[in-house]
N, C-alpha and C positions, 0 to 999 in steps of 0.2 A: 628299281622300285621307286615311286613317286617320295619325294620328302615331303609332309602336309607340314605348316605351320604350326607354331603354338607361341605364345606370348606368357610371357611368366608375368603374373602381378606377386607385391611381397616380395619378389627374387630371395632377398638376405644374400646369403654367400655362393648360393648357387647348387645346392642340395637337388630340387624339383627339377633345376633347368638341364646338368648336368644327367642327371636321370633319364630325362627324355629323351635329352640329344643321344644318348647311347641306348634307347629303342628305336629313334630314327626320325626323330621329329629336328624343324630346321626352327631352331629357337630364334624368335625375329628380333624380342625385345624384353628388357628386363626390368622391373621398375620399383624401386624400395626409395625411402624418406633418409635412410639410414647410413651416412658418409664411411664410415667405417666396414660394415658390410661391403657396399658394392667396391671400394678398394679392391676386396678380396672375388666379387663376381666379375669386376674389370680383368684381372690381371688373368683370370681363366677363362675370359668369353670375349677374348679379343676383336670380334665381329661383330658382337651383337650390338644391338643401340641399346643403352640405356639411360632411363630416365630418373631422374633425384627427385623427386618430390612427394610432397604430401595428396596422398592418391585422392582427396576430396577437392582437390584443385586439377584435377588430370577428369578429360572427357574422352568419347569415343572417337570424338577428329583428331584429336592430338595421334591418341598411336595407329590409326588407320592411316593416317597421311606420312607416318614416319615408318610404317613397317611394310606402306603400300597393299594392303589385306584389305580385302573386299568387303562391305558388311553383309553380313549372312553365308559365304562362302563356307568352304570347306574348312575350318582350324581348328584349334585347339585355343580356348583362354585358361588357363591354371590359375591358383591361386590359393593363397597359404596366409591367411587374416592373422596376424597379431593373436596368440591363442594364451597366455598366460595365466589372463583373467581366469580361465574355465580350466586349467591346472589342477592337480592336487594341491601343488604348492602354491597357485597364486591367492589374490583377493577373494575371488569371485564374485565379484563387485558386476551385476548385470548392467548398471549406468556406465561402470570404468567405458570411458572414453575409447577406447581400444578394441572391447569386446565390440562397438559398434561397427568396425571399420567394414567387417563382412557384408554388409550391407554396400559398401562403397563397388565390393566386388559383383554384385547383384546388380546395381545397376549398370555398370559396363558392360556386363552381360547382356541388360537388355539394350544398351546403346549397340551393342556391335553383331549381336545376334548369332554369337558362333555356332556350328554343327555338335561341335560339343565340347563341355565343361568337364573341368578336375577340381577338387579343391580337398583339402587335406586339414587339421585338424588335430588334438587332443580329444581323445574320448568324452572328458569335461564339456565338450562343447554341448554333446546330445542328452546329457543328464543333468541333473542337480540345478545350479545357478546357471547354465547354459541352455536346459530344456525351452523354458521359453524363447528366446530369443532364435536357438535353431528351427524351434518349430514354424516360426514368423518365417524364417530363410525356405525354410523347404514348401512351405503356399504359397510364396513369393516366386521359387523356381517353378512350381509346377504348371503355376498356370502356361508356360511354353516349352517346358523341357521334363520329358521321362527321369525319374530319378531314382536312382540305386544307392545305397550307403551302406557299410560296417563297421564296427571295428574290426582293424586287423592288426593282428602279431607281424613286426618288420621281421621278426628272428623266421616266419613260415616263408621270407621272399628272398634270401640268402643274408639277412644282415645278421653277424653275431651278437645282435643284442635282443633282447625283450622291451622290445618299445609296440605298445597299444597306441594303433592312432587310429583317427573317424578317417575313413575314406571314402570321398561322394563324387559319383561319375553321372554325367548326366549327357542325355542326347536331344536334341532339339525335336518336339515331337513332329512336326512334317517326316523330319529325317528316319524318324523309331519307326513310324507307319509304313513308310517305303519299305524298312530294314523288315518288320515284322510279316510285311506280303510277300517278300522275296525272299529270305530269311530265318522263317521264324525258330529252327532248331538252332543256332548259332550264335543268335543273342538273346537266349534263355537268362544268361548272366551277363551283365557287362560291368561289370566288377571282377579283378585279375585274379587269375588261378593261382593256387600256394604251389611253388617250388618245392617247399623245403618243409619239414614234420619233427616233431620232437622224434619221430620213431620213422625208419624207414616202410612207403607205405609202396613193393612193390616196384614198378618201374616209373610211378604218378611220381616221385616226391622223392627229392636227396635227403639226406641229414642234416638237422641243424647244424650251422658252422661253431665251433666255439672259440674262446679267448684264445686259446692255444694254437690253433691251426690260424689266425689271423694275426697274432703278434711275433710269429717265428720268423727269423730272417733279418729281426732290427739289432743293430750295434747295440751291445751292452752302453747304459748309461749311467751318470749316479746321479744323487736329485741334485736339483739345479745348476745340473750339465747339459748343454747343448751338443748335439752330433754337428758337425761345422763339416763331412762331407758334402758333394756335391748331388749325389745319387740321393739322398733322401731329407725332403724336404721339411723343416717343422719338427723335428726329433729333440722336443727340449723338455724337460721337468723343471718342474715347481723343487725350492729349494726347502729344505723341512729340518725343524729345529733338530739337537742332537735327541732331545727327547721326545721329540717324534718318529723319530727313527726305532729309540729304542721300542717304543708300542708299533709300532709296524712290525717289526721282525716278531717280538712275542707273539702277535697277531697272526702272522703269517704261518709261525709254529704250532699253533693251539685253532686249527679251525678256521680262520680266518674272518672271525669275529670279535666285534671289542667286548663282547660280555664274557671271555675268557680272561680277561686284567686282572693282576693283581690290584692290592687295593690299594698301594704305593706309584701301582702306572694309571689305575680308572681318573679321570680329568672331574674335579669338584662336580660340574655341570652336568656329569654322567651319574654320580655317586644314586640319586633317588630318580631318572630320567631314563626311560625303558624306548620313550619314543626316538625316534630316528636312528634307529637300529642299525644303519648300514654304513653308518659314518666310522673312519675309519678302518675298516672292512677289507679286506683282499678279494681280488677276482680271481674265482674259480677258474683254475688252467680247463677243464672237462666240459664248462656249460657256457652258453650267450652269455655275453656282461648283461648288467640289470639295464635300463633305462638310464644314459646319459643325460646330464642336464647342462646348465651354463656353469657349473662348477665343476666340470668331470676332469680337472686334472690336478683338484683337491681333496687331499683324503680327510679333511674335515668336511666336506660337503656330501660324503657318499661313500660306497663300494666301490673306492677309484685306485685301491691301494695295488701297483705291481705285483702279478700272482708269484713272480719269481725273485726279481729287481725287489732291495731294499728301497722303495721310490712309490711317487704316484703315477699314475699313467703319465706319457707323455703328450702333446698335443699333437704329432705324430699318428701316434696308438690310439688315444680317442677318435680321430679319421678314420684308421682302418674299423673300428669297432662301429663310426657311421655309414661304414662301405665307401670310403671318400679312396679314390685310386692313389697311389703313391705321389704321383706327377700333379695333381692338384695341391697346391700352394696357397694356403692361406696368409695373410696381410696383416700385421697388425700386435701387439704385447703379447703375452701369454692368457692372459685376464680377457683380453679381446677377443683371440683368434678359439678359448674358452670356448665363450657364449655364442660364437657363432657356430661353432662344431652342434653344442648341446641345443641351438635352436634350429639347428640345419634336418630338413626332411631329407631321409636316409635316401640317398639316389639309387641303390638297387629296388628301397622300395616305390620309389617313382617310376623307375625302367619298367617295373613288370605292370603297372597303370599305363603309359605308355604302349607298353607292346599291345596291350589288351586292345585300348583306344584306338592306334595305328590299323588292329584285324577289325574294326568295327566302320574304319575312314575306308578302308578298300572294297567291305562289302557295298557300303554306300558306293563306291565309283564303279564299282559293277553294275549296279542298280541302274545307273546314269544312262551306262553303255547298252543297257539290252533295250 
């Protein structure tokens, strides 16, 4: 079967790229600002080209001449903008500098004219302090490319978590027009199908995965021990005070909530403080962990606390819980190799964009053919 192209912009640590490459895409190039990141997308993408810079100094010659990619040919450009601003948790600051860059990927887009676009996102992006500026994006896209977008649950595409992300697929319209004349019952949706259902739907849809079936199999650890085999890469915790410990374990007996503390373990800044409810918290062994973020292997930051292990996740176990395969190695502190997990787009839920995009590059080459 033919490999198409795809070029990852944003790369970070290799979430999206990794994704693809295992729906079947031949990932030519990867391109982040961020020295620490691609560390981590180097040492797992040992073929790829990648580029360091700040993507408002990068044009469409630069990675057409270095990926050898035709403009307007058949590929894939992905792309995953700097999404914090449009967070629950961030600014939402519609100037922040950052929120702009998507714009940067827009117009690469129309420099390089691909057959068709991914780009991915926080929900924030299409509401709130984001609605303007996505709206600007998607009359920007439209004028040359068909566009489709949702939110979707990573936990409906095999990943054991509940992460809401915006996912936007887009087809070059010459290319939709062909696809719809030849076509048209096939690419009703070109946005990917859920795998996976809180509830079995049938022979359509598996079972969510949960904490339990994706953390079974790692070396017991205690916090702030590293696993030093060789078989399993990144097995380290965060080390936590004695009485941190002792609120984890009560924690863990009572619910696995800190609103169960006595009022000798609840922490001053809890005492009248109802918000951020999940800090502290244990992961449910039965359900998807919550949404990871750049602090998912602190239990002061989250529901990051070991469902079993007196411990916080490990940077290990936040992987599997991204869908990151064993053999992928991340680079870098604890604090580091953190925020790239918590900002990395789940590669299962990239694979099944991917697979989607790849049934939609073949009808097109059919097209070609008749």
């Amino acid at each position: 079967m033919k490999r198409y192209s795809a070029i990852d912009l944003f790369c970070g640590a290799g979430g999206l790229s990794l994704g693809l490459k295992k729906a079947g895409f031949d990932i030519k190039l990867g391109v982040d600002v961020d020295e620490k990141v691609l560390a981590t997308y180097k040492n797992n993408f040992e073929k790829v080209i990648v580029i360091q810079e700040d993507i408002k100094k990068i044009n469409a010659k630069d990675i057409l001449n270095n990926t050898k990619i035709k403009e307007g040919s058949n590929f894939l450009l992905a792309g995953c903008p700097p999404c914090q601003g449009f967070s629950n948790i961030g600014k939402r600051d519609e100037k922040d500098v950052k929120n702009q860059l998507v714009f940067e990927y827009i117009r690469l887009i129309k420099e390089m004219k691909p057959t068709f676009i991914l780009m991915e996102n926080v929900p924030g992006m299409s509401i709130g302090v984001g609605k303007k500026i996505f709206k600007k994006c998607i009359e920007e896209l439209e004028l040359q490319y068909y566009i489709e977008f949702e939110t979707l649950n990573a936990a409906d595409y095999g990943v054991p978590q509940i992460r809401k992300r915006l996912v936007l697929h887009g087809v070059r319209k010459d290319v939709y027009k062909v696809l719809m004349d030849k076509f048209p019952k096939e690419i009703k949706n070109i946005l990917p199908n859920k795998t996976h259902s809180d509830n079995e739907i049938g022979k359509t849809t598996k079972k969510w995965i949960t904490v339990e079936e994706v953390l079974k199999g790692l070396p017991e650890i205690k916090a702030g021990e590293k696993y030093e085999g060789k078989e399993v890469f990144n097995h380290v915790a965060r080390n936590i005070s004695e009485t941190n410990l002792i609120r984890l374990d009560y924690i863990r007996k009572h619910n696995g909530s800190r609103y169960c503390l006595t009022d000798d373990l609840v922490l001053k800044c809890h005492k009248n403080n109802i918000s951020y409810g999940d800090t502290y918290g244990v992961l449910y062994n039965n359900k998807p962990a919550p949404t990871l973020t750049s602090g998912c292997t602190s239990i002061t930051k989250g529901r990051y606390g070991h469902p079993i292990q007196n411990r916080g996740i490990s940077v290990r176990e936040a992987a599997r819980i991204q869908s990151f395969p064993d053999d992928f190695e991340f680079v870098g502190n604890i604090g580091s190799m953190s925020l790239q997990i918590g900002n990395a787009v789940p590669p299962k839920l990239a694979e099944a964009s991917g697979k989607r995009i790849i049934f939609l590059m073949n009808l097109y080459e059919q097209c070609n053919k008749i």
